[in-house]
C-alpha positions as CSV (number, residue, x, y, z in Angstrom):
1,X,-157.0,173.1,-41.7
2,X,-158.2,170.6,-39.0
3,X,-159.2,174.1,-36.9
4,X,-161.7,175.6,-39.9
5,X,-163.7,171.6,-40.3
6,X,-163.9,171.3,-36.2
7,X,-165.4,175.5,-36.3
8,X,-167.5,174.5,-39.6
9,X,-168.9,171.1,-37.5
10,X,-169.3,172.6,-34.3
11,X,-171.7,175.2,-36.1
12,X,-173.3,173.1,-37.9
13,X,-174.0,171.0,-34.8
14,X,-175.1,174.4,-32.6
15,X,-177.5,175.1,-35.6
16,X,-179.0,171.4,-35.9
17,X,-179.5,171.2,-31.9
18,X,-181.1,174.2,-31.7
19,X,-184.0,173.1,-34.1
20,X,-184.2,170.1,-32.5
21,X,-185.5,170.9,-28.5
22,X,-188.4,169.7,-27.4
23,X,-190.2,169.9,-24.0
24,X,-191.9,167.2,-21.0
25,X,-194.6,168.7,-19.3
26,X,-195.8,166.6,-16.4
27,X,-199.3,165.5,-16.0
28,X,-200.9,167.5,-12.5
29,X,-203.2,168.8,-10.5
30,X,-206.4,170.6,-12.2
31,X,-205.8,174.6,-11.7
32,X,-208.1,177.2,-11.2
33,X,-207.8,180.5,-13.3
34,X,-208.9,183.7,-13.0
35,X,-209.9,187.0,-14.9
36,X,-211.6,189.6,-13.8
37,X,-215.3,187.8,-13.0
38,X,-214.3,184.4,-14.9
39,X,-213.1,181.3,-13.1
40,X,-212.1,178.2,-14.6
41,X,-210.8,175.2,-13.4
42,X,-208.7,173.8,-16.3
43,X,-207.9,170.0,-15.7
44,X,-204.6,168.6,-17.4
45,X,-206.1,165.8,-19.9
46,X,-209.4,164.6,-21.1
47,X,-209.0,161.9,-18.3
48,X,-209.1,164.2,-15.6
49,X,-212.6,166.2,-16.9
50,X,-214.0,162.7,-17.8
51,X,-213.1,161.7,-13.9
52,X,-214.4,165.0,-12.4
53,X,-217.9,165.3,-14.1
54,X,-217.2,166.1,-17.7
55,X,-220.9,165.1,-19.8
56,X,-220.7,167.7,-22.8
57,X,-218.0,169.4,-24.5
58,X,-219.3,173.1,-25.1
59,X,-216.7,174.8,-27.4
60,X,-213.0,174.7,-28.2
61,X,-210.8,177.8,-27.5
62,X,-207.6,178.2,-29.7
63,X,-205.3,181.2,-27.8
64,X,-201.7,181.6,-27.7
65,X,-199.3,183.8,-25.3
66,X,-198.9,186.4,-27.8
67,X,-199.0,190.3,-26.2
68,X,-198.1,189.1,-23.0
69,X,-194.9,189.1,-21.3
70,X,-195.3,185.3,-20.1
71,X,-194.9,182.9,-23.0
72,X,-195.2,179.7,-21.2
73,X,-198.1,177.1,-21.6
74,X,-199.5,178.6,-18.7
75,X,-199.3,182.0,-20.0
76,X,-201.0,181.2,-23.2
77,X,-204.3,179.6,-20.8
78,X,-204.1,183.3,-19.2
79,X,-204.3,184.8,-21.9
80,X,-207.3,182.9,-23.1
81,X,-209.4,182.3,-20.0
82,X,-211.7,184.6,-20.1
83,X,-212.7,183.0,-24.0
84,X,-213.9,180.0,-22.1
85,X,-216.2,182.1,-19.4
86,X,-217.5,183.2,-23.2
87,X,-218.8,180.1,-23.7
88,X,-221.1,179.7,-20.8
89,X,-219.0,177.3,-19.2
90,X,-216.4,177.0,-16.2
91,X,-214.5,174.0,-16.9
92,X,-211.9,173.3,-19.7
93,X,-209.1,170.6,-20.3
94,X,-206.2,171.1,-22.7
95,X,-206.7,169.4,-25.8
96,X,-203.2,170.4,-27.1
97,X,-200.1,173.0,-26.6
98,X,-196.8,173.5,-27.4
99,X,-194.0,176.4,-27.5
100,X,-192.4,178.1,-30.5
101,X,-188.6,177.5,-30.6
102,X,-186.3,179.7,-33.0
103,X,-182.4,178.1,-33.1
104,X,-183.2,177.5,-29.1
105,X,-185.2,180.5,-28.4
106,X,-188.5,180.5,-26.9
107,X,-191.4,182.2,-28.6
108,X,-194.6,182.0,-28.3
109,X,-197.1,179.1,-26.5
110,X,-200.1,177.7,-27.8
111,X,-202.9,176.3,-26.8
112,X,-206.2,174.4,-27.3
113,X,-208.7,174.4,-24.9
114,X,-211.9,172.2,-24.3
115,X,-214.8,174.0,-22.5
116,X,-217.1,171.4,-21.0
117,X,-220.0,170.9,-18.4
């Protein structure tokens, strides 16, 4: 008896903890991406574009990983680079992103870019 309520608590536990993960993604260095003929440097937080230059936000690029192999954040900005070369600029900073999670299991990443001059 005291076996089949420690089996039924330890799954219920594995099921709750694996809805509940989260993520910490450390403020860095501005990056420079690449596709093809588009460039961007893509700066962490508003801060950083506001500190390097930024006078005008231009557009706002929503993108995830999806079709690609790489689901991280970094992925999904990848995957959605060239959109920002779309919009006549070469500068971005993310507005927002996050990561799918299904019972622990990563899915898919995305992510809002700013495009600014």
């Amino acid at each position: 008896m005291n076996l089949r309520k420690t089996l039924s608590a330890f799954i219920v536990f594995s099921y709750l903890s694996g809805c509940a993960t989260g993520s910490v993604r450390m403020i860095g260095h501005a990056a420079t991406y690449k596709s093809g003929n588009c460039e961007v440097m893509v700066y962490q937080t508003k801060s950083q574009a506001i500190e390097n230059g930024m006078t005008k936000e231009v557009c706002i690029v929503e993108g995830s990983s999806a079709f690609s192999f790489d689901h991280s954040i970094e992925g999904a900005i990848k995957n959605n680079i060239n959109k920002i070369c779309q919009c006549g600029v070469k500068n971005a900073y993310i507005e927002s992103a996050h990561t799918e999670s299904q019972m622990g299991i990563k899915g898919v990443s995305y992510i809002n870019l700013v495009g600014f001059k």
